[in-house]
C-alpha positions in Angstrom: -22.5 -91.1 -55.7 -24.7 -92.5 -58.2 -21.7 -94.0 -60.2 -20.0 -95.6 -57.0 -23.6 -97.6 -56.3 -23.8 -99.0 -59.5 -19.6 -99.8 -59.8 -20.6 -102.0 -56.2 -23.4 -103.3 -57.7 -21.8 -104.5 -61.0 -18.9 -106.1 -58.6 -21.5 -108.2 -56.6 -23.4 -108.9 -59.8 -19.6 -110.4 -61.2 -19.0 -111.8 -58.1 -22.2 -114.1 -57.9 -22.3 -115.0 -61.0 -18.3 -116.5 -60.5 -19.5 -118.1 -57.7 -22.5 -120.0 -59.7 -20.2 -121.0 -62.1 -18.1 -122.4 -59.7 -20.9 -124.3 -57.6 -21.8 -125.9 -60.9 -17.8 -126.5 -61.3 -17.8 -128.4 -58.5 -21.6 -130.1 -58.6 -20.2 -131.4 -62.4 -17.0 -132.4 -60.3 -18.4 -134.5 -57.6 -20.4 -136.1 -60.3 -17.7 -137.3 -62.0 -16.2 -138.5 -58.6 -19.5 -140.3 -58.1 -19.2 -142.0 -61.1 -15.3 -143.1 -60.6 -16.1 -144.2 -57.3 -19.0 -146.6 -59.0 -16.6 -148.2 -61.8 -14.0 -148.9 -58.7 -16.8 -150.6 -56.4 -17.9 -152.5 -60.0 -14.1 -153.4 -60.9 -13.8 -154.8 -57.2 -17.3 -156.9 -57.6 -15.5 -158.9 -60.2 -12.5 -158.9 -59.0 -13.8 -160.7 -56.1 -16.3 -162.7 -58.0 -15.0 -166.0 -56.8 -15.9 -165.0 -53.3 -18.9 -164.2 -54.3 -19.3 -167.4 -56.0 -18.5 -169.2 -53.4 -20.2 -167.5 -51.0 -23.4 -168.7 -53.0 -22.7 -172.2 -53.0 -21.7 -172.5 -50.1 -24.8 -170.9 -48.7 -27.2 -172.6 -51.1 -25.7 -176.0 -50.1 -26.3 -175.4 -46.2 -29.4 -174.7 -46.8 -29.8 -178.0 -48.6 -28.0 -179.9 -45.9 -30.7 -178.9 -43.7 -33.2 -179.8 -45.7 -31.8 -183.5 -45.4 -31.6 -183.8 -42.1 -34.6 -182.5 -41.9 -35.7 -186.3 -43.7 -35.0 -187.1 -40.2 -38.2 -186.1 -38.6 -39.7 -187.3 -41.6 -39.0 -190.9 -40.9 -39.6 -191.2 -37.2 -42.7 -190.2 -37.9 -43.4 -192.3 -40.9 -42.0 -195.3 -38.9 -43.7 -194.8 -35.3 -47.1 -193.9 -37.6 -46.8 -197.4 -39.6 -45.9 -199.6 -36.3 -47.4 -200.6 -33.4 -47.8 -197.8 -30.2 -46.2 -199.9 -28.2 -42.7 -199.4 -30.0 -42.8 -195.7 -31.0 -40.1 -194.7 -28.3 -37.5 -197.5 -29.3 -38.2 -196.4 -32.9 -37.7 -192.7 -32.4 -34.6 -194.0 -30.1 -33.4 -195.6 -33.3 -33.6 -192.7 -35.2 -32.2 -190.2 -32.7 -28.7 -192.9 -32.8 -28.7 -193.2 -36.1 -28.2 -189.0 -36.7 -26.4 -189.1 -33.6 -24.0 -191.6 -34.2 -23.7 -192.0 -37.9 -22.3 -188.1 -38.1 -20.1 -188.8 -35.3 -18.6 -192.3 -36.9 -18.6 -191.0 -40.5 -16.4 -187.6 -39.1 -13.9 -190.3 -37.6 -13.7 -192.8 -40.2 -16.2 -192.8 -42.9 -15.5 -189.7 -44.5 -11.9 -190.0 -45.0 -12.7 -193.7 -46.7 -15.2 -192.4 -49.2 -13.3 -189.9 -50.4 -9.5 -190.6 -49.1 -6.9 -192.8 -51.6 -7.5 -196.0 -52.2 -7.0 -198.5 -55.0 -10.5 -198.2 -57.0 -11.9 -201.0 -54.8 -10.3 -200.1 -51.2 -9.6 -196.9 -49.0 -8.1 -196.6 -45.7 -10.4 -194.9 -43.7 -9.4 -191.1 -41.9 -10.5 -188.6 -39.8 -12.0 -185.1 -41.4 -9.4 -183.1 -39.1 -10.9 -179.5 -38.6 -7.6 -178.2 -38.4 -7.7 -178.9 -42.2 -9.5 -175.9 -42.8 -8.9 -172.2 -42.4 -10.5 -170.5 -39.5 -12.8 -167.6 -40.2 -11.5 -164.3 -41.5 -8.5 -165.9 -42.7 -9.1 -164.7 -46.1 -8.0 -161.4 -47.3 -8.1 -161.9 -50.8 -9.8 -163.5 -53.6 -6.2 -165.5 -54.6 -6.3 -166.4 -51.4 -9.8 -168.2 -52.0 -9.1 -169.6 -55.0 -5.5 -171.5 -53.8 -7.5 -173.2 -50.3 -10.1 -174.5 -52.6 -8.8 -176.6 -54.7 -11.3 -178.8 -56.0 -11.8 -178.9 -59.8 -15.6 -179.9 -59.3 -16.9 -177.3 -56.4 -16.2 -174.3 -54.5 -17.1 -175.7 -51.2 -15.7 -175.6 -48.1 -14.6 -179.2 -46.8 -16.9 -178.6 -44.1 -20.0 -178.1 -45.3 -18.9 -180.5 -48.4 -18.4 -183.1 -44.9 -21.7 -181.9 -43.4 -23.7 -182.1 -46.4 -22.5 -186.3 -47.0 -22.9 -186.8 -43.3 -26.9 -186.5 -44.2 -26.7 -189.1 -46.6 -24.9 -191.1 -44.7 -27.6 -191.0 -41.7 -30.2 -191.2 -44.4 -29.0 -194.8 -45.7 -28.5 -195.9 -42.0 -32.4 -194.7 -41.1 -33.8 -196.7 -43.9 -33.6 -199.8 -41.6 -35.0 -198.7 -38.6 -38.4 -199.5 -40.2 -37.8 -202.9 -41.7 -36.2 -204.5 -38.6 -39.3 -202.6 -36.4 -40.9 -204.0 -33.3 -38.4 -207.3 -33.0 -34.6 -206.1 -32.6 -32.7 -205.6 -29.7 -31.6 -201.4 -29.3 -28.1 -202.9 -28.4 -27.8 -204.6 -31.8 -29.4 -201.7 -33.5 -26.4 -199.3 -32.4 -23.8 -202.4 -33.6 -25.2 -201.8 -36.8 -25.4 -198.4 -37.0 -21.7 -198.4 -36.8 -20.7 -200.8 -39.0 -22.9 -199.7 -41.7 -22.2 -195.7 -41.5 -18.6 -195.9 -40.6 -17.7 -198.9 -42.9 -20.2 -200.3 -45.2 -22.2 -197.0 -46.5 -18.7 -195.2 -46.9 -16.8 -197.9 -49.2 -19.8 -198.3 -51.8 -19.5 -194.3 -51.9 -16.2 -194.4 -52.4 -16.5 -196.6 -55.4 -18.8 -193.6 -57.3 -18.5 -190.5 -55.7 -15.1 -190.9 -54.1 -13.5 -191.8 -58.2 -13.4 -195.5 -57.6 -13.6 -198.7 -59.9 -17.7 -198.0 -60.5 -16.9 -194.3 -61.4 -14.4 -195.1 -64.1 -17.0 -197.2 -65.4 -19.0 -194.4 -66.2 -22.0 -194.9 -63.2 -24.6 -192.6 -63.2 -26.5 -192.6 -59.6 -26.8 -188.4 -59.4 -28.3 -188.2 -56.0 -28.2 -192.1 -54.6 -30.7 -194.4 -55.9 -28.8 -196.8 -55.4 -25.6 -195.4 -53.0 -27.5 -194.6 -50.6 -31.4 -195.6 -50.7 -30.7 -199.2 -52.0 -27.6 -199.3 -49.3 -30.2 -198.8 -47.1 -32.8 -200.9 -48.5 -30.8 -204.0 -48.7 -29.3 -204.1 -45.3 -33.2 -203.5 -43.8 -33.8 -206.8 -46.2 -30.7 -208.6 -45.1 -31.8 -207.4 -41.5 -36.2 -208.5 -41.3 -34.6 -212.3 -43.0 -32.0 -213.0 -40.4 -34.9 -211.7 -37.4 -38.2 -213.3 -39.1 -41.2 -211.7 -38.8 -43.1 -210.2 -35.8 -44.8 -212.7 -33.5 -48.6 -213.4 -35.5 -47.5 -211.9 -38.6 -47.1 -215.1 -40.8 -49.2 -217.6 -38.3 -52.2 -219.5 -39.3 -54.0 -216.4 -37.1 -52.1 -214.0 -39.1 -53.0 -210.2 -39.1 -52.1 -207.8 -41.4 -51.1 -205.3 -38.1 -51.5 -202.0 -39.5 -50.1 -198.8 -38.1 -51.5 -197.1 -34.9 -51.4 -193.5 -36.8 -51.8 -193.2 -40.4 -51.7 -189.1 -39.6 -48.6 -189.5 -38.6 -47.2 -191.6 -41.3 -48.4 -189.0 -43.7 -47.3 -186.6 -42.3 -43.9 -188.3 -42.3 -44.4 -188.2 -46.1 -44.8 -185.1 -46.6 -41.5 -183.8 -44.3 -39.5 -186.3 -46.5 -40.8 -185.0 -49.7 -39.6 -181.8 -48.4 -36.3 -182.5 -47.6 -35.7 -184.3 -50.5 -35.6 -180.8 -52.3 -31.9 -180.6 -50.5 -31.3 -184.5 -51.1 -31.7 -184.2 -55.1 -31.5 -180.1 -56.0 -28.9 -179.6 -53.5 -26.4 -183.0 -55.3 -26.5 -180.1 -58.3 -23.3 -178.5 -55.7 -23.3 -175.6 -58.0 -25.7 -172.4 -57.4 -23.7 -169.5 -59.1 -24.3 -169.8 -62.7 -27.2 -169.6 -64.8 -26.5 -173.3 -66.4 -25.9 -174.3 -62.5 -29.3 -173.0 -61.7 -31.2 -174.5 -64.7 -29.9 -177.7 -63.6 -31.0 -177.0 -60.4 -35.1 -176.4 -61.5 -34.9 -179.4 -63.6 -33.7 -181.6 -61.5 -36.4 -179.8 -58.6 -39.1 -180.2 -61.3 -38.9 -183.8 -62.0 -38.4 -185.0 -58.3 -41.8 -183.3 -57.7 -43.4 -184.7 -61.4 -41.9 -188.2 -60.2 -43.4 -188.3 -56.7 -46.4 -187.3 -58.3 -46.6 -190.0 -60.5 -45.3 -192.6 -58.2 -48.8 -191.9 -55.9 -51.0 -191.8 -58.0 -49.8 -195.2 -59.9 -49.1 -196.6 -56.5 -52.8 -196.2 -55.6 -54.4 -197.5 -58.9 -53.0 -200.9 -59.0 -53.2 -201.5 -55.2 -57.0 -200.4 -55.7 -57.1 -202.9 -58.5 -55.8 -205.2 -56.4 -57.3 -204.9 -53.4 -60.6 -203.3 -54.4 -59.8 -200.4 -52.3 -57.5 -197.2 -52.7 -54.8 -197.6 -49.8 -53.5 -194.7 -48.0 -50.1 -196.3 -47.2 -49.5 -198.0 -50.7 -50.3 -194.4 -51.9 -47.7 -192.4 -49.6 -45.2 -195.6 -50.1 -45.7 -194.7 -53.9 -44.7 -190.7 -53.1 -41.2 -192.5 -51.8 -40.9 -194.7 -54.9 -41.1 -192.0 -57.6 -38.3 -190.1 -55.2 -36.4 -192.9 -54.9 -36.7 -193.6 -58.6 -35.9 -190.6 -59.9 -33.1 -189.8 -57.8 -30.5 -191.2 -59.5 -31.5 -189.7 -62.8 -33.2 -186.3 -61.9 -30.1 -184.3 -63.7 -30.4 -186.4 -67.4 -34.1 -186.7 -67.9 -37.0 -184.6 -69.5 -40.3 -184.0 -67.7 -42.1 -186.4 -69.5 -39.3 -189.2 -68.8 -39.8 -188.3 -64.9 -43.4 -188.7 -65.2 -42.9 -192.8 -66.6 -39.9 -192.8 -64.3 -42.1 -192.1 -61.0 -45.2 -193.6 -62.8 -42.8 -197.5 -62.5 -41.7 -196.8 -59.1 -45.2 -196.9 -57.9 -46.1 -200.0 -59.8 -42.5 -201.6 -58.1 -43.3 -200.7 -54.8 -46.9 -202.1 -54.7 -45.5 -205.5 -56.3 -42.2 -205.4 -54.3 -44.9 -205.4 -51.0 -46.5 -208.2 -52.0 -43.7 -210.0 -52.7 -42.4 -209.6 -49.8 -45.5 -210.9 -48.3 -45.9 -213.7 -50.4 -42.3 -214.9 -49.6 -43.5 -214.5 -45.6 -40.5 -211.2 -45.4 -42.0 -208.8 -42.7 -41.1 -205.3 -43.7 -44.0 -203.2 -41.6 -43.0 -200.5 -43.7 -41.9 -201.5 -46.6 -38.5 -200.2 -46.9 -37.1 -202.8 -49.2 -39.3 -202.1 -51.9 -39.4 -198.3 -52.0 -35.4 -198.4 -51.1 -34.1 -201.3 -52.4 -36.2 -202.0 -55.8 -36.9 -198.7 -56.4 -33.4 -197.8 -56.0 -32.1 -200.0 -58.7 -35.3 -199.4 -61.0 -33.5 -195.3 -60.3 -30.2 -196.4 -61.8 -31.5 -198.6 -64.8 -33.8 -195.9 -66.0 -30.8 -193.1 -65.7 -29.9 -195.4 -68.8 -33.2 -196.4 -70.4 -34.0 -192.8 -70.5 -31.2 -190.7 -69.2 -28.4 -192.1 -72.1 -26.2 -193.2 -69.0 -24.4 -196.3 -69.7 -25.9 -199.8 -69.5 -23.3 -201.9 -69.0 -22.0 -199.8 -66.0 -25.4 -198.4 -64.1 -26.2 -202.6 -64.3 -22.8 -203.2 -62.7 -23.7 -200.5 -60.3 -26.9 -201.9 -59.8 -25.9 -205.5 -58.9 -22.2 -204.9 -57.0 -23.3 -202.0 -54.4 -26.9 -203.7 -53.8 -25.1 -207.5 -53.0 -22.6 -206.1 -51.3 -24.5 -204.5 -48.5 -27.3 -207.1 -48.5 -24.1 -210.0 -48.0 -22.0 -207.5 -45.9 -25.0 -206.6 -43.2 -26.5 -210.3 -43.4 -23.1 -211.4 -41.8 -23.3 -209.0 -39.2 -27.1 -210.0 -38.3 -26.0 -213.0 -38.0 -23.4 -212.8 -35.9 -25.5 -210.5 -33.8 -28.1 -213.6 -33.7 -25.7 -216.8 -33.0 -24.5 -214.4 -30.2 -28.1 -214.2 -28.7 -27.4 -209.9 -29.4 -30.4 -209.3 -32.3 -33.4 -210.6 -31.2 -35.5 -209.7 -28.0 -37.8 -212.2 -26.3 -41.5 -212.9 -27.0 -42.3 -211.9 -23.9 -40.6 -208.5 -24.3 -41.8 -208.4 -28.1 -45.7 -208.8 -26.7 -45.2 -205.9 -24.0 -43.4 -203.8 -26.6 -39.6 -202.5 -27.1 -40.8 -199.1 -25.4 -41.4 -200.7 -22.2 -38.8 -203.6 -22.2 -36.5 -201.5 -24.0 -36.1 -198.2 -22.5 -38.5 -198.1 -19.9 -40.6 -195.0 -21.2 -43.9 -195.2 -22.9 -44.6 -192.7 -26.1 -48.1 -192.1 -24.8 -47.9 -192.3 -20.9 -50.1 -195.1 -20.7 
């Protein structure tokens, strides 16, 4: 009996011991499975690594396009802040049509000129098309990816690559709301709008970005100093000549006629520095690499270093000047150094951004005074942050950037000219048509009223 008890014993002894070996067979089993399974889902990361790289930048440059039209707010504000009360709802009008119409004109026409063929000089102008792009989920592979975009330069999709210029584009047009403030018909506001974002704006892009005659010259305007800031600039110039200045501004019982709220114009300030984090950073259009993303930092470093600069230099010499430190010279000298430094934000050190932003707030201080001098009524001094500042961007891309003179001067006088002659003929055909200018007694009352019929402020 004894003997039978210990042969069942022994047997379930052998038996669980088997059956520990085997649990340990199959923990060291599913282990290795494990650890298959984790090189497959590693060999299929990088085999779709160019989704993921696009994925990034596309992303990242969303993100940036926001950013820009985001600049939006910022100069509604800063304009209605630096004007009169009485003209804050045609101004916010004016910047509501520019977005509003300048996407909706450069999708139809101005795209397809910037970047469509053309000659070097000329292209004929076409419409995005959205059938020109895959609809979602119609990728199943990374080949797939790769073969739709084909650009050498970017992994972006052609519509956020669309979205992201339509920013600028209503970014150049916006620049002349200010200039052109308190005087000019809304009518011959939109007529401009038009012609400069579906025409003018798209051409002078087309000769840099869009590979034409400036490009093979060897340009260097990273961001837009001068494409789209000096654009903008210029025709704001071209536009406060042809109108002359606001009724009293010149007279013998001439008033300076500051702003009605310098909160607001700050404040205006401040949302443009902001979005000019997607203006300049997001013109790097490459997120996914570490080089990319270097580029990126530097280029976000030395817009901040430059609007730093551009402040604080702005504010010492119109304290000089004037014997006391100006708020608006100061924030005008925050726009400067951005404008400055956005044509050259990818080539330049630190220290180089610093000088760069340190002369833009100089320029835009002189290029105010000027302006008054010569009896020019810019109430908010887009001409000199845009215009001047926007050329002084492009020469110092060579003076400290290692761009090429003889081109970034070409650059500097052929787009400038040609949308300072291009929108001074279409002022004035807006004036000998009796389209530009309102009355004096409409001026006195104030666009808001005679204009659209609203007041900002319910008074």
């Amino acid at each position: 009996m004894k003997k039978k008890l210990w042969y069942i014993l022994a047997m379930l002894g052998l038996i669980g011991a088997m059956s520990f070996v085997h649990a340990q067979e199959v923990e060291a089993v599913a282990e290795v499975v494990e650890a298959i399974e984790e090189v497959e889902e590693t060999v299929d990361f990088f085999a779709d690594s160019k989704q993921l790289a696009i994925a990034i930048d596309n992303i990242f440059l969303l993100i940036a396009t926001v950013l820009v039209i985001f600049m939006q707010a910022g100069f509604a504000i800063l304009e209605s802040g630096l004007n009169h009360s009485k003209n804050t709802v045609n101004i916010l009008m004016k910047n509501v049509m520019d977005f509003s119409l300048g996407v909706l004109l450069y999708f139809f026409v101005g795209y397809g000129i910037m970047y469509g063929d053309g000659n070097g000089v000329f292209a004929a102008p076409s419409m995005l098309g959205a059938t020109e792009v895959p609809p979602a989920g119609s990728y199943e592979t990374a080949e797939q990816v790769e073969a739709d975009f084909e650009m050498d330069w970017s992994l972006f999709s052609t519509q956020i690559d669309f979205l992201f210029q339509a920013a600028f584009a209503a970014t150049a047009a916006t620049i002349v709301s200010g200039a052109v403030a308190g005087r000019m018909k809304f009518a011959a506001y939109i007529v401009y709008t038009i012609v400069l974002t579906g025409f003018i704006y798209p051409l002078s892009g087309y000769w840099t970005w869009g590979e034409g005659w400036l490009y093979e010259l060897g340009f260097h305007d990273f961001a837009g100093s001068v494409i789209v800031h000096a654009v903008g600039g210029f025709a704001g110039l071209a536009g406060a000549i042809v109108l002359g200045p606001r009724i009293g501004r010149f007279g013998k019982d001439k008033t300076p006629m500051p702003g009605h709220n310098l909160t607001f114009a700050a404040l205006g300030v401040f949302i443009l520095l902001i979005g000019w984090y997607g203006f300049n950073p997001g013109s790097v259009l490459e997120f996914h690499t570490i080089d990319a993303i270097q580029n990126t930092m530097l280029v976000a470093v030395n817009t901040t270093l430059s609007a730093a600069a551009g402040a604080v230099f702005a504010m010492l010499l119109a304290w000089f000047l004037d014997k006391k430190p100006d708020l608006t010279m100061a924030l005008n000298g925050i726009l400067a150094g951005l404008v400055g430094i956005t044509a050259n934000a990818d080539i330049v050190t630190n220290l180089s951004a610093i000088a760069i932003g340190a002369i833009s707030g100089l320029l835009v201080v002189g290029g105010i005074k000027l302006l008054e001098a010569v009896k020019i009524d810019d109430p908010v001094g887009a001409w000199p942050v845009h215009g001047l500042c926007g050329i002084w961007g492009v020469l110092a891309a060579a003076i400290f950037g290692g761009a090429p003179m003889g081109a970034q001067i070409a650059g500097a006088v052929a787009i400038p000219v040609y949308a300072f002659i291009t929108m001074f003929i279409v002022f004035s055909i807006l004036k000998a048509i009796g389209m530009l200018r309102v009355s004096e007694e409409e001026e006195m009352v104030g666009l808001d009223l005679s204009e659209h019929g609203q007041s900002a402020y319910g008074e």
